[in-house]
C-alpha positions in Angstrom: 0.0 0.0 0.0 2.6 2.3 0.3 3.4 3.4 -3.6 -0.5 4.6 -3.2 -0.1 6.4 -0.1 2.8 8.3 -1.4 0.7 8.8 -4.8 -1.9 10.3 -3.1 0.0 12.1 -0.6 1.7 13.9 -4.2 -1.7 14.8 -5.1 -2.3 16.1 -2.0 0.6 18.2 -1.7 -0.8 19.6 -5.3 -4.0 21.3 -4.0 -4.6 24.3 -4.5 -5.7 24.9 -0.9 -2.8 25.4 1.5 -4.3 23.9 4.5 -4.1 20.8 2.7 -0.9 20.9 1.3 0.5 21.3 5.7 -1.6 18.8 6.6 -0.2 16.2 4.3 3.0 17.2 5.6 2.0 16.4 9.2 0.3 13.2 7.8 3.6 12.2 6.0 5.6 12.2 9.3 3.5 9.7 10.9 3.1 7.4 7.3 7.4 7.8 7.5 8.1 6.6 11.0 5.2 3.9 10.9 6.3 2.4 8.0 10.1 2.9 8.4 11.1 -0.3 6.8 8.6 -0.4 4.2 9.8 2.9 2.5 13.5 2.8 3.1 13.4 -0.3 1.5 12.8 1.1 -1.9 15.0 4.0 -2.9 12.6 5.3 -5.0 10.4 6.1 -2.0 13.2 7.7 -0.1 13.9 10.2 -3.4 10.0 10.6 -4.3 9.7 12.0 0.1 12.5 13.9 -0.2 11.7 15.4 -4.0 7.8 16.1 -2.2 9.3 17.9 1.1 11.9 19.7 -0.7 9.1 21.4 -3.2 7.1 22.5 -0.7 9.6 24.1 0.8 9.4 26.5 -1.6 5.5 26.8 -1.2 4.3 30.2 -1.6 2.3 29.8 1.9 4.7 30.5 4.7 2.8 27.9 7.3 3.4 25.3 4.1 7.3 26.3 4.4 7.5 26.1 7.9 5.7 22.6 8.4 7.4 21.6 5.4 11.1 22.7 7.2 9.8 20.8 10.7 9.2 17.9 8.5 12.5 17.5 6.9 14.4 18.3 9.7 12.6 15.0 11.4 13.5 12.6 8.6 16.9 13.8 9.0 17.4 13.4 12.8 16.2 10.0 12.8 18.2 9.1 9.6 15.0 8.8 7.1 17.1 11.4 4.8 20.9 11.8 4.7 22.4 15.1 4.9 25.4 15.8 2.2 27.1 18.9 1.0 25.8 18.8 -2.1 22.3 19.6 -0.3 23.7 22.0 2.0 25.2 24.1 -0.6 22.2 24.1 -2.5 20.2 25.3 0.8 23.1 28.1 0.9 22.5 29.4 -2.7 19.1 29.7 -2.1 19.2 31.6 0.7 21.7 34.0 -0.7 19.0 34.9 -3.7 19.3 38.1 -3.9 16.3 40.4 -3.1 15.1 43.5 -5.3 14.3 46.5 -3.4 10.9 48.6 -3.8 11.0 50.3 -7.2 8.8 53.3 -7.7 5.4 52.4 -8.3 5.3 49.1 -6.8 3.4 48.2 -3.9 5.3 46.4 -1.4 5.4 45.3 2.5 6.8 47.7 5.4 10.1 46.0 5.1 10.6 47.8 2.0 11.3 44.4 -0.2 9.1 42.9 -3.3 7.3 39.8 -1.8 7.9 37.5 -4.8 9.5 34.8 -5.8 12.7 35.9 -4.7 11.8 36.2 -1.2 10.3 32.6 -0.8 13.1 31.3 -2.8 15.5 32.9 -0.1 13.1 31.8 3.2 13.5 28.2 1.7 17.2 28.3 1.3 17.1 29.9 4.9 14.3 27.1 6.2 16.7 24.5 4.5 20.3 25.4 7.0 18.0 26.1 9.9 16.2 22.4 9.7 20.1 21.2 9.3 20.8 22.6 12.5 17.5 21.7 14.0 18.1 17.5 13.1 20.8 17.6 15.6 19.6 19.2 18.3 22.3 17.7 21.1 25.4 17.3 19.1 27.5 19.9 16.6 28.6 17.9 13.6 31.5 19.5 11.8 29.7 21.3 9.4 27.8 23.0 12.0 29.6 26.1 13.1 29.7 27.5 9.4 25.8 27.0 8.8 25.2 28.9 11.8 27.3 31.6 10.8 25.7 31.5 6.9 22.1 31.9 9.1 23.4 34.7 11.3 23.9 36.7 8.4 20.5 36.9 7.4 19.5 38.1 10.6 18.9 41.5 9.3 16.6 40.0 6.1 13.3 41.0 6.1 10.2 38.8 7.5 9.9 35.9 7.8 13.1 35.5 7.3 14.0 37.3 10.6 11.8 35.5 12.3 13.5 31.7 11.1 16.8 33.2 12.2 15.8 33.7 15.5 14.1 31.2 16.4 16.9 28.5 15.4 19.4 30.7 17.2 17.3 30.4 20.5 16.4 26.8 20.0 20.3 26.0 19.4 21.1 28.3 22.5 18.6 25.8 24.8 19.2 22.6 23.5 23.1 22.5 23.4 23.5 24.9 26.6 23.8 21.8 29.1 26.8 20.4 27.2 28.2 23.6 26.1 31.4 23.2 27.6 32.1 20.0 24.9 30.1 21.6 21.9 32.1 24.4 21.7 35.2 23.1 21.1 33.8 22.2 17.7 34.2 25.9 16.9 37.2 27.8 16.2 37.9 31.4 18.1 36.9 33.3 15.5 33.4 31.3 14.6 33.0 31.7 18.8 32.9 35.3 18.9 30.5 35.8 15.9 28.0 33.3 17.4 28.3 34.6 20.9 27.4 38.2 19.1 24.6 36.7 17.4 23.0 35.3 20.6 23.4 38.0 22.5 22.6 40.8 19.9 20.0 43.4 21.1 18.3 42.4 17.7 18.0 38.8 18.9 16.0 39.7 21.4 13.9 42.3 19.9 
């Protein structure tokens, strides 16, 4: 049964309704983790999940991203999908898409940026390194330090941008503060001091 459940999770994710297209997403956690076995035995289904939660990370509905970044973050930490750098670079170009400012005569938000394609195409790339850091939530694998840098850079981006940033800074600060003494010798001196600057900057808090 499980080629028809992904097929109709696909059409699904295809409505033209967002509140669908999230709750298939929550849906497709459960189907994962319930049928573990089933799916990773086919690599076909692994690719066809990961080609599904990928797309709608780009959705133009921001609670469609965000469910979308919670959901591939949770097939990562409990090895469903494997993190490589070919992924994580491609999460970094996205997020570095660069964003036109308002031009005379076009209506945009109070931030002062278009709200186009640009914009979502940069929230995914930023959704992308923020759900890397989120699938490890108690240990700092090498490549680590230099995503959280990448993300502290867009700390200044307009919403919801800001908003991703933030939160993934505070939930990094909570869940690795008890062994914090080991994590941070995965940084360098340098990377220390920018990340202590981002998680104590008055605009974190704001």
């Amino acid at each position: 049964m499980v080629p028809l459940a992904l097929q109709t999770v696909k059409q699904i994710a295809s409505n033209t309704l967002w509140h669908p297209r999230r709750t298939v997403l929550e849906y497709l956690q459960v189907m994962m983790f319930a049928n573990l076995f089933a799916i990773t035995s086919n690599p076909q289904h692994i690719e066809d999940v990961k080609e599904l939660v990928l797309t709608l990370l780009e959705d133009e509905q921001l609670e469609v991203r965000e469910m979308a970044a919670v959901t591939f973050s949770g097939l990562v930490h409990y090895g469903f999908l494997q993190l490589d750098d070919k992924l994580q670079k491609q999460f970094t170009k996205m997020a570095n898409t660069e964003l036109k400012k308002k031009r005379k005569g076009v209506i945009v938000g109070a931030n002062g940026f278009n709200n186009d394609a640009a914009l979502i195409h940069r929230h995914a790339g930023v959704l992308g390194l923020a759900s890397c850091v989120q699938a490890f939530p108690y240990d700092v694998p090498s490549w680590m330090p230099q995503i959280l840098l990448d993300l502290g850079e867009h700390l200044h981006d307009p919403h919801p941008i800001q908003a991703t940033v933030k939160k993934v800074m505070s939930d990094f600060r909570r869940t690795h503060h008890d062994n914090w003494q080991e994590h941070k010798q995965k940084f360098t001196e340098d990377q220390l001091l920018v990340l202590t600057d981002l998680l104590v900057s008055p605009c974190y808090y704001a």
